[in-house]
C-alpha positions in Angstrom: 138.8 107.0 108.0 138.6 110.8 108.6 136.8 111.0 105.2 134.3 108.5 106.2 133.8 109.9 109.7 133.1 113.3 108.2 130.6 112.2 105.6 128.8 110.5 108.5 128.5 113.4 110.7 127.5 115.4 107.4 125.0 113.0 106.5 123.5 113.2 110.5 123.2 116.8 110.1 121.6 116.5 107.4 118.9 114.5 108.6 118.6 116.7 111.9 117.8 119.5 109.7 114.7 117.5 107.6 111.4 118.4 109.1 109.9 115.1 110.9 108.3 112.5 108.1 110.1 113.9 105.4 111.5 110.9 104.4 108.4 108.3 104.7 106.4 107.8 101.7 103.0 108.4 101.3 100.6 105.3 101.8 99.7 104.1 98.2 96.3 105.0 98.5 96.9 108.5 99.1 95.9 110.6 95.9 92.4 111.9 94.2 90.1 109.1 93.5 86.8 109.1 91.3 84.0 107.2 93.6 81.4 104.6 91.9 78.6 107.8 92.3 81.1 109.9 90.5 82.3 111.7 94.2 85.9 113.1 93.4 88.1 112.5 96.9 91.5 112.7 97.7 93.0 111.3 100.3 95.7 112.7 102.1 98.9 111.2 104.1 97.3 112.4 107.2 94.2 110.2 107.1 91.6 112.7 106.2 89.7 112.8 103.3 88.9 115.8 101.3 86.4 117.1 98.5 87.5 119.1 95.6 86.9 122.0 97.7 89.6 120.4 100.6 86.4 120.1 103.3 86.8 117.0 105.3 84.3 114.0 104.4 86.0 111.2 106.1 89.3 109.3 106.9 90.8 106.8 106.1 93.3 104.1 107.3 95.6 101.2 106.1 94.0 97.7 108.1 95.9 95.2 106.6 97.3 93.6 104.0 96.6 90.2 102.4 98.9 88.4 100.3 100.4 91.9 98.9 97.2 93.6 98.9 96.7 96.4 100.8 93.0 96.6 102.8 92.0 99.9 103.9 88.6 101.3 106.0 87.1 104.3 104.5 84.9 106.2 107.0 82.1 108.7 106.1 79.9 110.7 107.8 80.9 110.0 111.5 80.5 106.5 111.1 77.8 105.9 109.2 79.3 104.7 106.5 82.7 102.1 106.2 84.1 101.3 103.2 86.2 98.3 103.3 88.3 98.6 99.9 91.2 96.6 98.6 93.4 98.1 96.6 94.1 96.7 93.2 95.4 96.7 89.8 98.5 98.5 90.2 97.5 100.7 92.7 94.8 102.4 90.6 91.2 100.8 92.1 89.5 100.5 95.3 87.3 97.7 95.6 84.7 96.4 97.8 82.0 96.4 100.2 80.7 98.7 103.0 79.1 97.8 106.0 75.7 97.6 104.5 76.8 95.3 101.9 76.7 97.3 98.9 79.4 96.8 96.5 81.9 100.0 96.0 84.9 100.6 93.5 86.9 103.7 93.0 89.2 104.5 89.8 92.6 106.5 90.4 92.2 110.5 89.1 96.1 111.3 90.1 98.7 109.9 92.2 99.6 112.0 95.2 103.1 113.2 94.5 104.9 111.7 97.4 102.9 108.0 96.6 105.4 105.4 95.4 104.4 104.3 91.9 105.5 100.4 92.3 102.3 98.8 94.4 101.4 94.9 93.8 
């Protein structure tokens, strides 16, 4: 019992001492992507995504998911622009359509390093 009460209180001070969202994974989509026009982004854990040179082009955000696919809207240039993307094969394409219709993909460049590596 005093064993068990001990390891508890360790384990809680443990966790008291993690910065906050240290133990949440990464979305899945998070990571550097290579865009249909050949546009490298990466998209971070906080929403935003970057260029190569880490300047803010849009954000992103999880808006559903369908049957163990996860649906995401992509945002560029204040609005202009939504991407509405599924992503598929493993966790390693984007795919589909943004508000004007036209058809968009995006192939996986590298995972980001928190991302889990087991997506539907």
């Amino acid at each position: 019992m005093k064993t068990t009460l001990a390891s508890l209180i360790a384990s809680l001070l443990i966790l008291a001492c993690l910065p906050s969202g240290t133990a949440a994974a990464a979305d899945p989509v998070c990571g550097t992507w290579r865009w249909f026009d050949n546009h490298i982004r990466t998209f971070r854990p906080d929403g935003v995504v970057v260029n190569p040179s880490g300047q803010p082009e849009g954000t992103w955000r999880n808006e559903m998911s369908r049957g163990g696919e996860r649906l995401y809207a992509i945002t560029f240039g204040g609005g202009k622009w939504v991407d509405r993307l599924a992503l598929k094969k493993g966790g390693n394409l984007l795919d589909g359509m943004n508000n004007v219709r036209f058809y968009v993909t995006a192939g996986r460049v590298h995972w980001y390093l928190a991302a889990p590596l087991h997506v539907a």
